[in-house]
VEXKE-952973 format. One record per atom (N, C-alpha, C): residue in three letters; x, y, z. Coordinates in pm, whole numbers, plus 50000, padded with zeros to 5 digits. Example, Ala and Ser with C-alpha at 12.3 -4.5 7.8 and 13.67 -1.06 7.14 Angstrom:
REM VEXKE-952973
- ala / 51319 / 49431 / 50780
- ala / 51230 / 49550 / 50780
- ala / 51320 / 49670 / 50780
- ser / 51285 / 49775 / 50708
- ser / 51367 / 49894 / 50714
- ser / 51290 / 50003 / 50787
***
This chain:
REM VEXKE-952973
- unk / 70747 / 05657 / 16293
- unk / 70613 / 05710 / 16268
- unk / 70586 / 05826 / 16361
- unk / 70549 / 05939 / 16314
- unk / 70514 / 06076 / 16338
- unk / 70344 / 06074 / 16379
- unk / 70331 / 06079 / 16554
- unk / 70195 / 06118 / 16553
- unk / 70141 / 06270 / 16606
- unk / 70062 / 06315 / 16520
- unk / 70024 / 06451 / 16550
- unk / 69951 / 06430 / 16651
- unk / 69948 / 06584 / 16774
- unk / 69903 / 06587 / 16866
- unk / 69791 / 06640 / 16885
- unk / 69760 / 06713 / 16729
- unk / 69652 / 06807 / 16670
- unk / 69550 / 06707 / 16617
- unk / 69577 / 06567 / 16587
- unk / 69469 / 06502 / 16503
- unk / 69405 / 06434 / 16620
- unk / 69482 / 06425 / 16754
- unk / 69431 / 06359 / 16845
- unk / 69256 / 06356 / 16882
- unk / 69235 / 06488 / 16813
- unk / 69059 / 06554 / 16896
- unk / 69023 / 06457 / 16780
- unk / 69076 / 06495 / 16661
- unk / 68987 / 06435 / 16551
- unk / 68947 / 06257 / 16541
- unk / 68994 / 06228 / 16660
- unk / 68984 / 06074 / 16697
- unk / 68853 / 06070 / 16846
- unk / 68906 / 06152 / 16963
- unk / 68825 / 06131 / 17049
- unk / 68713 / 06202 / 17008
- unk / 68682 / 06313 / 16991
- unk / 68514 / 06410 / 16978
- unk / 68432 / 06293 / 16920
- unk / 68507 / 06286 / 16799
- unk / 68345 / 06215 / 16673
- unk / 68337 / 06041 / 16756
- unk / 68449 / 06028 / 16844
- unk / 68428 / 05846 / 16892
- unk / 68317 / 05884 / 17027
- unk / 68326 / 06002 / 17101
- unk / 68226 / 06055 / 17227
- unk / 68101 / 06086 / 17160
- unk / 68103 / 06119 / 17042
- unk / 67953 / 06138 / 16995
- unk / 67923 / 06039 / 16928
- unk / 67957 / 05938 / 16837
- unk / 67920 / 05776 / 16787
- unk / 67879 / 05718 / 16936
- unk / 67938 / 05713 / 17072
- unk / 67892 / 05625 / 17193
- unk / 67772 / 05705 / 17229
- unk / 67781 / 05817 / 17223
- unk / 67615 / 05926 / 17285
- unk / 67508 / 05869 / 17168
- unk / 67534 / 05893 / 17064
- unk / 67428 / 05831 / 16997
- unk / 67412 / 05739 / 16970
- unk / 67434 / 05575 / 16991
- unk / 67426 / 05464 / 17037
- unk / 67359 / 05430 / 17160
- unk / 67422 / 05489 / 17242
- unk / 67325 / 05462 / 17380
- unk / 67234 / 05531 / 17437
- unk / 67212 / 05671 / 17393
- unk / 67147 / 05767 / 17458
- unk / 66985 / 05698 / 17484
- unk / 66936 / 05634 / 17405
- unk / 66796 / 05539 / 17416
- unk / 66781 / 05412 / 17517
- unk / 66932 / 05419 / 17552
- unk / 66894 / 05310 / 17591
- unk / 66961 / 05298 / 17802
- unk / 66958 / 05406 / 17833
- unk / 67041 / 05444 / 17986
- unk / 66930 / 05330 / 18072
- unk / 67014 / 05250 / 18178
- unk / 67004 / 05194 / 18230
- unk / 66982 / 05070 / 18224
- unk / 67023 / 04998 / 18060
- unk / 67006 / 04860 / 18000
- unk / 67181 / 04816 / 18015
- unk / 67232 / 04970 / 18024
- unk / 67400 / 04826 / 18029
- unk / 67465 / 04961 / 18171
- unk / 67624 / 04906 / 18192
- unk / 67624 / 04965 / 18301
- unk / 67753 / 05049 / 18250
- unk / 67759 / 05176 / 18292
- unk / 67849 / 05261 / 18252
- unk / 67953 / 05174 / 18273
- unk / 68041 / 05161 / 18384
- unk / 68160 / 05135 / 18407
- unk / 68228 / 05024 / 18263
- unk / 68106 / 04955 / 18230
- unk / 68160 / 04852 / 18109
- unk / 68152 / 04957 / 17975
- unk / 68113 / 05063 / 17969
- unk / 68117 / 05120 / 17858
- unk / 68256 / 05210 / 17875
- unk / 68283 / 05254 / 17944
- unk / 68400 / 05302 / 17993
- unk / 68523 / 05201 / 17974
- unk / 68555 / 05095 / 18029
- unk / 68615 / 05009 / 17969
- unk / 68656 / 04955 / 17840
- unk / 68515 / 04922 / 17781
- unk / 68553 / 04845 / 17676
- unk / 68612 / 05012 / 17578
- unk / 68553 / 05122 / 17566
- unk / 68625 / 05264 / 17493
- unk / 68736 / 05233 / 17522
- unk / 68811 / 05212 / 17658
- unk / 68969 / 05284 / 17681
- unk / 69056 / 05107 / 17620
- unk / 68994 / 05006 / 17655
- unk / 69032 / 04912 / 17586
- unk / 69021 / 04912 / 17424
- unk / 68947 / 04963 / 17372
- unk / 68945 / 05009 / 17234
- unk / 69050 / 05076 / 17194
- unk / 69058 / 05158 / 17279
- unk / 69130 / 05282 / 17233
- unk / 69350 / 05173 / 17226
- unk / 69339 / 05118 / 17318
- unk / 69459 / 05087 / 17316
- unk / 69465 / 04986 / 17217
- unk / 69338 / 04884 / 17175
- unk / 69362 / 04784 / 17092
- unk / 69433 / 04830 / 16935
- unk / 69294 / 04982 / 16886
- unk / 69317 / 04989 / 16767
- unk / 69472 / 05083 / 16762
- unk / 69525 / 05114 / 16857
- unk / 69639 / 05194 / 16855
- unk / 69775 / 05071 / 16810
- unk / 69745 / 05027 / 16864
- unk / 69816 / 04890 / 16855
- unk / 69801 / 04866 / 16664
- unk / 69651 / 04774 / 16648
- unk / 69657 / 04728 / 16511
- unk / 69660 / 04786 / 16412
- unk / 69635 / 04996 / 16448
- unk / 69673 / 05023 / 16294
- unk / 69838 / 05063 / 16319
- unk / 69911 / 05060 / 16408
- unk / 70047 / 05052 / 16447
- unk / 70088 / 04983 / 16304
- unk / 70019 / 04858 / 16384
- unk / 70030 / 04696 / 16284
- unk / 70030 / 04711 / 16127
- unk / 69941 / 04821 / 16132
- unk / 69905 / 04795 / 15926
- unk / 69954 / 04917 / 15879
- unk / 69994 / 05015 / 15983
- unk / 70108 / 05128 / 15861
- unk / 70179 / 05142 / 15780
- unk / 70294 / 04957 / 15804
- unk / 70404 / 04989 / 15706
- unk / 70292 / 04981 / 15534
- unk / 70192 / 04840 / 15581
- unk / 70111 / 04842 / 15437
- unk / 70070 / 04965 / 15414
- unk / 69982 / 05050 / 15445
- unk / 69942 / 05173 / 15418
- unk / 70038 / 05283 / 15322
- unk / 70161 / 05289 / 15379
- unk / 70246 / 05352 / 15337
- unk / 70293 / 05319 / 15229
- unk / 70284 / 05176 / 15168
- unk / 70270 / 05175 / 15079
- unk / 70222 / 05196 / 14916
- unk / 70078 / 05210 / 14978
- unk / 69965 / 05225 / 14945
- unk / 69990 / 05402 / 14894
- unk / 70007 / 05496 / 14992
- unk / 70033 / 05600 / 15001
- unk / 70166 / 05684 / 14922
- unk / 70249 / 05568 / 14886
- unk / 70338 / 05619 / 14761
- unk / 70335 / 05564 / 14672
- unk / 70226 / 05546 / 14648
- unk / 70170 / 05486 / 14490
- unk / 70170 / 05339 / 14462
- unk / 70214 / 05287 / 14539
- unk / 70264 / 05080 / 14483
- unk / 70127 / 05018 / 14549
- unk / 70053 / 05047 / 14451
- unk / 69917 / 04956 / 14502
- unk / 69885 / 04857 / 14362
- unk / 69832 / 04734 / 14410
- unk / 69792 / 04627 / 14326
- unk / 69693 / 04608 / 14386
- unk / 69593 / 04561 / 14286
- unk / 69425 / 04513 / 14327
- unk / 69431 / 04391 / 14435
- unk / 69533 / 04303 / 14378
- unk / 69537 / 04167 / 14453
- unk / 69587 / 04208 / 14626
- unk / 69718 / 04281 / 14583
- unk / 69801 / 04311 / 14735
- unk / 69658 / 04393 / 14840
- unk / 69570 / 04497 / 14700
- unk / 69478 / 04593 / 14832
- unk / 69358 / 04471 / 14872
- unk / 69326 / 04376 / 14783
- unk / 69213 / 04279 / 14875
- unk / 69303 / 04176 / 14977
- unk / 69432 / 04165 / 14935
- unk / 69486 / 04055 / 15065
- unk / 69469 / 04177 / 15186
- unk / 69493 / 04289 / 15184
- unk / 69494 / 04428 / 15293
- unk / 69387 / 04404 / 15402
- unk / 69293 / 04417 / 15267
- unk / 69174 / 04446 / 15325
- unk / 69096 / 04304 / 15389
- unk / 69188 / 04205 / 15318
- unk / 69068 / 04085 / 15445
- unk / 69176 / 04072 / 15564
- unk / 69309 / 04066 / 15549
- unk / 69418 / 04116 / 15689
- unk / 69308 / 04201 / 15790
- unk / 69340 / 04347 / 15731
- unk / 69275 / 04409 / 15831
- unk / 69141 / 04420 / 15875
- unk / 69061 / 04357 / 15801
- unk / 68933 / 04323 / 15873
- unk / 68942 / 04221 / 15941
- unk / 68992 / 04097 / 15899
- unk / 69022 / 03988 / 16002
- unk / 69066 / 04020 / 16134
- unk / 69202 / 04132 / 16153
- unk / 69234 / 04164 / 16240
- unk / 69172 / 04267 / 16370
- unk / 69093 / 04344 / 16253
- unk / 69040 / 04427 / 16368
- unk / 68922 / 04361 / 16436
- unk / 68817 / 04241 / 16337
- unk / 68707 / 04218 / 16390
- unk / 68721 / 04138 / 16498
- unk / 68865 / 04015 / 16487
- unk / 68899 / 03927 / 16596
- unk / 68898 / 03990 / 16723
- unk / 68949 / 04099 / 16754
- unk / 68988 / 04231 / 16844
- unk / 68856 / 04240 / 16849
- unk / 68784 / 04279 / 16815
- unk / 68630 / 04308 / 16901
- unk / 68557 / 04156 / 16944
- unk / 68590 / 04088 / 16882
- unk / 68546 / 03920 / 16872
- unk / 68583 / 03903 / 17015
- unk / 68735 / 03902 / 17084
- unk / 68798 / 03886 / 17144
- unk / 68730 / 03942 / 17262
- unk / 68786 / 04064 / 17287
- unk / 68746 / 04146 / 17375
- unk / 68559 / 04152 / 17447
- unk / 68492 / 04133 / 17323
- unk / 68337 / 04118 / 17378
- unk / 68247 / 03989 / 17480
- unk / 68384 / 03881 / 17450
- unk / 68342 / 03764 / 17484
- unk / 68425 / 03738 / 17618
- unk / 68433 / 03832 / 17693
- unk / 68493 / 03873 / 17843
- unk / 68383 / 03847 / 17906
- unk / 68362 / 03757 / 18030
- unk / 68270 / 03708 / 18134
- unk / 68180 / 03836 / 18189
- unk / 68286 / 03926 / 18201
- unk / 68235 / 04088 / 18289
- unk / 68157 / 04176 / 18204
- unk / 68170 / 04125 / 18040
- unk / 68065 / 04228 / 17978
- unk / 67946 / 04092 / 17941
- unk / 67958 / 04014 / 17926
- unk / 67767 / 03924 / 17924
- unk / 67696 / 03965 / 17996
- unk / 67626 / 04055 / 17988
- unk / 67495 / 04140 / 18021
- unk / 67409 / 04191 / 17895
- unk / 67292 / 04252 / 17938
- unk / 67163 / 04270 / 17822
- unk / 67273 / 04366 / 17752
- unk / 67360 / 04466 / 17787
- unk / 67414 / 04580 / 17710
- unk / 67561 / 04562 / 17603
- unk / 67530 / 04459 / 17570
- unk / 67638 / 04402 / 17545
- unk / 67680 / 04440 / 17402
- unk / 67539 / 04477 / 17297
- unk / 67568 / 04562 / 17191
- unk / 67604 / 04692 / 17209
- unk / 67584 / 04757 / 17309
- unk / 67613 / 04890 / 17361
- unk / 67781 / 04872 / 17370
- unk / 67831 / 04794 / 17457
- unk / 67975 / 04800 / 17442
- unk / 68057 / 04746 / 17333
- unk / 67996 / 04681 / 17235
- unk / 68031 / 04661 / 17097
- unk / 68032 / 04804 / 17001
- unk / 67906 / 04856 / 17044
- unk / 67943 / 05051 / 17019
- unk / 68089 / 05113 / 17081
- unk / 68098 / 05124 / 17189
- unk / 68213 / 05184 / 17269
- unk / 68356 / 05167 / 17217
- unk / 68394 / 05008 / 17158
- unk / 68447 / 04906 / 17184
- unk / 68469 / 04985 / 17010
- unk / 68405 / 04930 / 16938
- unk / 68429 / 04993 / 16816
- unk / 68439 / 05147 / 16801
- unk / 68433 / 05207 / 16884
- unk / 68458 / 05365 / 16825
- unk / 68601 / 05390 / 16884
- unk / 68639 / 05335 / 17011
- unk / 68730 / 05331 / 17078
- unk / 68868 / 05281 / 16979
- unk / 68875 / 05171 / 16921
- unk / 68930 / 05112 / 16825
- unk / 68979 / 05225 / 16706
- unk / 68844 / 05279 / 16672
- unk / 68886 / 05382 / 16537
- unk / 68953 / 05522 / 16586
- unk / 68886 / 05504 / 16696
- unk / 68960 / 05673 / 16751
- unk / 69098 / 05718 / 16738
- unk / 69209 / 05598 / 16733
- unk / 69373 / 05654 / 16704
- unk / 69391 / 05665 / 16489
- unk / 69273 / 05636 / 16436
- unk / 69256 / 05643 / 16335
- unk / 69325 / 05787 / 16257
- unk / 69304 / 05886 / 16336
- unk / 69345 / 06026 / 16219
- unk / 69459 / 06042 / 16324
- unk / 69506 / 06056 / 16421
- unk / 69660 / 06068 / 16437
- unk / 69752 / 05998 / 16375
- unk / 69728 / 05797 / 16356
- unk / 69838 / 05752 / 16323
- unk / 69799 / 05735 / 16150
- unk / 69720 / 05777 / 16060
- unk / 69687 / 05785 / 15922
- unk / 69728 / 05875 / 15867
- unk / 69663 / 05975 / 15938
- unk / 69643 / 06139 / 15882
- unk / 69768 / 06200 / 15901
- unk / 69858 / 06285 / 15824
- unk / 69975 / 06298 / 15852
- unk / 69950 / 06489 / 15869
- unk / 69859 / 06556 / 15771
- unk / 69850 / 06667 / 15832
- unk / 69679 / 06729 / 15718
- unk / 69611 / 06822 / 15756
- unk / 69530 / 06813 / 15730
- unk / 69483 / 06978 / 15678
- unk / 69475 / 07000 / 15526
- unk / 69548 / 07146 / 15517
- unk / 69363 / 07203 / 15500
- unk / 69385 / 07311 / 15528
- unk / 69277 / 07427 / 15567
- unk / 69214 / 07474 / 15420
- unk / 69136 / 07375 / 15345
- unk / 69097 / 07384 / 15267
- unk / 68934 / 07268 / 15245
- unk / 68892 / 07305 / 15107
- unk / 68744 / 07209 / 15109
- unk / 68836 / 07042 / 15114
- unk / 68909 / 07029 / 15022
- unk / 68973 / 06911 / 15037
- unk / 69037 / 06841 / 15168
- unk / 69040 / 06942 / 15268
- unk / 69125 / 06930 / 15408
- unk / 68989 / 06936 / 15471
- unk / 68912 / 06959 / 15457
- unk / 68770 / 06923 / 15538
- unk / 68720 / 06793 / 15545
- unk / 68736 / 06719 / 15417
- unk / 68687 / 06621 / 15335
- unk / 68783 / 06494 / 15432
- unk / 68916 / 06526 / 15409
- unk / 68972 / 06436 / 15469
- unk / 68931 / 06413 / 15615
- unk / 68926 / 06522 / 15678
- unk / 68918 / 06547 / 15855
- unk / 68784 / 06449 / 15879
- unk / 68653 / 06439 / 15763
- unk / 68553 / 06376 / 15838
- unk / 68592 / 06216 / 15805
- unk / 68670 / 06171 / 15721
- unk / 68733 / 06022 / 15679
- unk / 68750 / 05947 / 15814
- unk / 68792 / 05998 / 15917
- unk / 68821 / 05912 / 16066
- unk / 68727 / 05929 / 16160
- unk / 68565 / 06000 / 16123
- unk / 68449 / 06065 / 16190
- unk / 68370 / 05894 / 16114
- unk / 68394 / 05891 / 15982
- unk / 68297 / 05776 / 15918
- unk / 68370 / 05647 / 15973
- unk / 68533 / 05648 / 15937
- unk / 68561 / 05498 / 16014
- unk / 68528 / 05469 / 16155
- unk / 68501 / 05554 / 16257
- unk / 68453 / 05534 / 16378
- unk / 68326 / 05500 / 16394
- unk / 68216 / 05542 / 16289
- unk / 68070 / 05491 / 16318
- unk / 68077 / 05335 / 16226
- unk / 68194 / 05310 / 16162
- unk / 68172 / 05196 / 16042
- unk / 68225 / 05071 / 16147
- unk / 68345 / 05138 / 16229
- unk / 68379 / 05041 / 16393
- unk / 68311 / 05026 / 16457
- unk / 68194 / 05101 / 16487
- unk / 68100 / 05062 / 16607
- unk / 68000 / 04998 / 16563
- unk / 67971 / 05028 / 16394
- unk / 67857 / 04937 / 16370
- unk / 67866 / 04747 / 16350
- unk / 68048 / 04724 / 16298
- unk / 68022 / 04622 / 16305
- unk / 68101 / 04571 / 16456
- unk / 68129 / 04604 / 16568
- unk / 68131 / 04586 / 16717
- unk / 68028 / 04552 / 16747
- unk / 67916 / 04645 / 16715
- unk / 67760 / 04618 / 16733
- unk / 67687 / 04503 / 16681
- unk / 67721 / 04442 / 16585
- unk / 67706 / 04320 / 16489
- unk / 67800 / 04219 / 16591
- unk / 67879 / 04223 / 16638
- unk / 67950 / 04089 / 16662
- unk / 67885 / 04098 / 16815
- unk / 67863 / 04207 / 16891
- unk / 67800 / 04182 / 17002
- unk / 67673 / 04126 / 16996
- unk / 67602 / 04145 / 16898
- unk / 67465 / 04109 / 16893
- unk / 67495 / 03944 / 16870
- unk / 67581 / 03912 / 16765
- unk / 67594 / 03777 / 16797
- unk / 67632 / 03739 / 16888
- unk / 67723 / 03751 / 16984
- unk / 67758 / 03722 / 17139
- unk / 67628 / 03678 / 17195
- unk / 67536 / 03787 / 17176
- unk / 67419 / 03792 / 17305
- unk / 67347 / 03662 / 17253
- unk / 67313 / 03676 / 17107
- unk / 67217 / 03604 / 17067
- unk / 67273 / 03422 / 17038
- unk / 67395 / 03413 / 17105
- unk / 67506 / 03280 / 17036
- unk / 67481 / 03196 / 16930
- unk / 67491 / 03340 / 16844
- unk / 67551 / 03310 / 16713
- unk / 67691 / 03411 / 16677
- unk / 67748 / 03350 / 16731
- unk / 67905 / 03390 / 16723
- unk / 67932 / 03417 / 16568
- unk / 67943 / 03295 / 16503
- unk / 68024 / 03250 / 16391
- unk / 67935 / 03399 / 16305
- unk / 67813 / 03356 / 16270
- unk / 67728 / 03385 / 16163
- unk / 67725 / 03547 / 16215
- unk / 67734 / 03619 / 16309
- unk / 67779 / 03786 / 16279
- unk / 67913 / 03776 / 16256
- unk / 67991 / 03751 / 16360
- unk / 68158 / 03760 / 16346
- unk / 68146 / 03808 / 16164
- unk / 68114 / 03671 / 16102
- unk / 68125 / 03632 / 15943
- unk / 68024 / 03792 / 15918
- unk / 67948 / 03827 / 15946
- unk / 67885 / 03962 / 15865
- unk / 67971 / 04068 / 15886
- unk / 68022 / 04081 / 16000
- unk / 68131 / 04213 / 16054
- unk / 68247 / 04191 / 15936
- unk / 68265 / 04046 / 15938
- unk / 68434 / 04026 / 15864
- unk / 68376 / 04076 / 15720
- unk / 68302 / 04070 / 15684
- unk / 68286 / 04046 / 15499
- unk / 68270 / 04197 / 15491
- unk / 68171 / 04228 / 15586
- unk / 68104 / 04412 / 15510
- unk / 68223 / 04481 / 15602
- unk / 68337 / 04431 / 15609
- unk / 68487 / 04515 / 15681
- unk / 68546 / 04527 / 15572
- unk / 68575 / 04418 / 15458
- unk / 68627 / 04395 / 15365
- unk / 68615 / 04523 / 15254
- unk / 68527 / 04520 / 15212
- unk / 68509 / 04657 / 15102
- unk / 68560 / 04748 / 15160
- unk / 68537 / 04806 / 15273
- unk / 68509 / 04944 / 15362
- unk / 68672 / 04975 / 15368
- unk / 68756 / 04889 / 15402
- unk / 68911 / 04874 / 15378
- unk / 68962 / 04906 / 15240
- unk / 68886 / 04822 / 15159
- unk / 68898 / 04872 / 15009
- unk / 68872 / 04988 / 14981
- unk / 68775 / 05015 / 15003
- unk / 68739 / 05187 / 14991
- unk / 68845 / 05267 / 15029
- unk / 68905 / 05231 / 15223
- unk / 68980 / 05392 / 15229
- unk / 69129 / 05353 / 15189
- unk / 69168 / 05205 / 15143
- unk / 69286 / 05181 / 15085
- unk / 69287 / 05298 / 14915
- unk / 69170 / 05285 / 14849
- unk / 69155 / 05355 / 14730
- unk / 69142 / 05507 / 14749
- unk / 69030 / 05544 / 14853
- unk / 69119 / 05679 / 14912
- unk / 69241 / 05709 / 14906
- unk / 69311 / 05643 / 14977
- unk / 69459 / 05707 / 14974
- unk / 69557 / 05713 / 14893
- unk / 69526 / 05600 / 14768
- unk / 69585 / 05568 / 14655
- unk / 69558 / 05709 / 14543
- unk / 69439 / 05752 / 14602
- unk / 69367 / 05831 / 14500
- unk / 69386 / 05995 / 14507
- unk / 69434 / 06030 / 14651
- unk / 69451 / 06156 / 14723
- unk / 69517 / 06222 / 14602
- unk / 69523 / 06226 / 14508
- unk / 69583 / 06331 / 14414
- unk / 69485 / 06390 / 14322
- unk / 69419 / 06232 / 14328
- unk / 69334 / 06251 / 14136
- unk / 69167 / 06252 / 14251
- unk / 69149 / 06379 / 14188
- unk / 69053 / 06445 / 14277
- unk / 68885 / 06335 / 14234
- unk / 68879 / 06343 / 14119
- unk / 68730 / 06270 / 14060
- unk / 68746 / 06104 / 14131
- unk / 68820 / 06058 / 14114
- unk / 68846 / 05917 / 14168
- unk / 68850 / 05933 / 14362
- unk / 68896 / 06067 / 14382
- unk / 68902 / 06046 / 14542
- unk / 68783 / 06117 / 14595
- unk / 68703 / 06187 / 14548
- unk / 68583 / 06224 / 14525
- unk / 68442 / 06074 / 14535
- unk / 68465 / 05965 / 14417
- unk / 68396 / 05910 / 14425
- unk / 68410 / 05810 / 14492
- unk / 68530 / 05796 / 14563
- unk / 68567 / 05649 / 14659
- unk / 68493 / 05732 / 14843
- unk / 68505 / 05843 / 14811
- unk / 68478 / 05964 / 14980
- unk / 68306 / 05941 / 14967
- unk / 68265 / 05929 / 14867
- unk / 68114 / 05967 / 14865
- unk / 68052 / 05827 / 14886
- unk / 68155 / 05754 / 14797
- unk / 68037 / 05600 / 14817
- unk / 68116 / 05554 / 14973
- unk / 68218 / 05602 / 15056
- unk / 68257 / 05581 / 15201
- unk / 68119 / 05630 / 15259
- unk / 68083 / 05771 / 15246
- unk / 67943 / 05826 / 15317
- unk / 67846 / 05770 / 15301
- unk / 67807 / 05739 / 15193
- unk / 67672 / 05649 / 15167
- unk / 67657 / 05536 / 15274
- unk / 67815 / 05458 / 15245
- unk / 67798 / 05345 / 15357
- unk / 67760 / 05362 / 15508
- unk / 67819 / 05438 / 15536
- unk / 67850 / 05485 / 15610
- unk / 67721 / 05533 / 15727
- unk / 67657 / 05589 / 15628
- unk / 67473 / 05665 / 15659
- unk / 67456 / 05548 / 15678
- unk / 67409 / 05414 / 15588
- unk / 67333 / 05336 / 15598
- unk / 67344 / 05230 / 15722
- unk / 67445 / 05250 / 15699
- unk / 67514 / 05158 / 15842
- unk / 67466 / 05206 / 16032
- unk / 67489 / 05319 / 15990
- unk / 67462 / 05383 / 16126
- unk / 67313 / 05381 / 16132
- unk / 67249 / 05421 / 16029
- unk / 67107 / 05418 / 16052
- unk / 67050 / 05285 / 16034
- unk / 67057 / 05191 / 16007
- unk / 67052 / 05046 / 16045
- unk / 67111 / 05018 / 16171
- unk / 67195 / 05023 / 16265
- unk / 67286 / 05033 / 16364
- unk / 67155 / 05058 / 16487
- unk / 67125 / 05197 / 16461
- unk / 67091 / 05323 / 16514
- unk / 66911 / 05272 / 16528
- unk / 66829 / 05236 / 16409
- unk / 66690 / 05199 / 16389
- unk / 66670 / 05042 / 16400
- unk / 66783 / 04969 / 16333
- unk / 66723 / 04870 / 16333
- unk / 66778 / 04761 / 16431
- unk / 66918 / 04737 / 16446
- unk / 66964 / 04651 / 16473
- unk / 66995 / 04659 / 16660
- unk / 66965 / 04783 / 16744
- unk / 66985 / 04848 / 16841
- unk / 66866 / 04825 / 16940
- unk / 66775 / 04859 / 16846
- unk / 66660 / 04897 / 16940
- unk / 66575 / 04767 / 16963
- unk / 66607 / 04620 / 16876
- unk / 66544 / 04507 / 16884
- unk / 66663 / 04372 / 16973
- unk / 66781 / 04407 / 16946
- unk / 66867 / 04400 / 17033
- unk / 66901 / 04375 / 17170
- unk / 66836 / 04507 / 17224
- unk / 66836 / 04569 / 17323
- unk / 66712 / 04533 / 17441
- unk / 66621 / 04478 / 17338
- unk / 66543 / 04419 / 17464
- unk / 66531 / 04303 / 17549
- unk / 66475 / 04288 / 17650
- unk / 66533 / 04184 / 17773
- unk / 66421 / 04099 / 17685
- unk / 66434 / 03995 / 17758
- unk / 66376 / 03885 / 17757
- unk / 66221 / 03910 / 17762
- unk / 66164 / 03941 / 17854
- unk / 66025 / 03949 / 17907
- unk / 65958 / 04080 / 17794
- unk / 66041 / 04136 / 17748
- unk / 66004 / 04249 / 17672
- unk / 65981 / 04165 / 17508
- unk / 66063 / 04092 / 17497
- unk / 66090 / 04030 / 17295
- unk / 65965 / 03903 / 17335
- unk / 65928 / 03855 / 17470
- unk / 65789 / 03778 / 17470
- unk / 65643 / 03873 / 17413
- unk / 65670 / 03989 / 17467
- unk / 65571 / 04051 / 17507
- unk / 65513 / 04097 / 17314
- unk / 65636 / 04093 / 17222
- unk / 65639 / 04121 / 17098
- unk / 65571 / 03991 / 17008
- unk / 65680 / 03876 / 17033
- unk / 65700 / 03808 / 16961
- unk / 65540 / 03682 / 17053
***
């Protein structure tokens, strides 16, 4: 496997701006050094698990795709990646109020080796644009459900997010498995890219409005509401 050294930005920039806009509301509720961490631990996890799911991909990518083989894919690799944030969040050193914040980090970190080890080259056209933002959306679609399994951490309900991260992982896999199946036949890769964005918006702005900012408050603050 061939990794470009050129797709590298296209992994870190859009994962440094998914963590700025996640936390920027919220400075001094979690503590840098754990956001720093759980990113560079991200960064090595998902390097690792899409390592893990290339040979499938490549498959995928010279045409031998079956509906059945792309949903066994897609609950594999959601299973796999969400355990990996499952895993990693439930570390003694990150249980603190900011704990959805490093479920942000943690998930963008993860997607960030996304367009080096996927993307094989990315040609200077509207269609080569199109592709380049594909590993900009899987990085906010990683942090939103990081953000979901942290929130269950905080709130101990483990099972019952884990289970929301795993299920709404499922399609989203389907989707860029059909992307890549589709990279020829423009109307079909057109409408699998657009309904990726849609999700994509909604997610972050649920992430971003809803699920962040109620989250995020201490104790003495969700009395003061509730």
């Amino acid at each position: 496997m061939e990794l470009s050294s050129l797709l590298i930005p296209l992994g870190i920039i859009p994962a440094i701006a998914a963590m700025y806009i996640f936390t920027a509301r919220y400075e001094g509720k979690y503590r840098e050094k754990n956001i720093l961490i759980s990113f560079i631990m991200g960064m090595i996890l998902g390097m690792l698990i899409y390592i893990m799911e290339v040979p499938n991909v490549a498959k995928v990518i010279e045409g031998n795709l079956y509906m059945g083989d792309a949903m066994i894919m897609a609950v594999m690799f959601s299973f796999l990646e969400q355990i990996a944030k499952f895993v990693v969040l439930n570390a003694k050193f990150l249980k603190d109020d900011g704990l959805p914040i490093y479920g942000a980090a943690l998930g963008a970190g993860i997607a960030s080796p996304f367009a080096p080890v996927f993307i094989r080259k990315i040609e200077i056209s509207v269609y080569g644009f199109l592709i380049a933002i594909i590993p900009v959306m899987v990085i906010f679609i990683a942090s939103y459900t990081a953000i979901l399994i942290g929130i269950g951490i905080k709130k101990e309900e483990k099972g019952k997010y884990f289970g929301y991260a795993f299920i709404f992982s499922i399609p989203i896999w389907l989707i860029l498995l059909f992307i890549f199946y589709f990279k020829e036949n423009l109307a079909y890769f057109l409408s699998f890219f657009f309904l990726l964005f849609i999700v994509t918006t909604l997610a972050t702005y649920h992430a971003h409005h809803t699920l962040l900012p109620f989250s995020m408050l201490k104790r003495q603050e969700l009395k003061k509401i509730l």
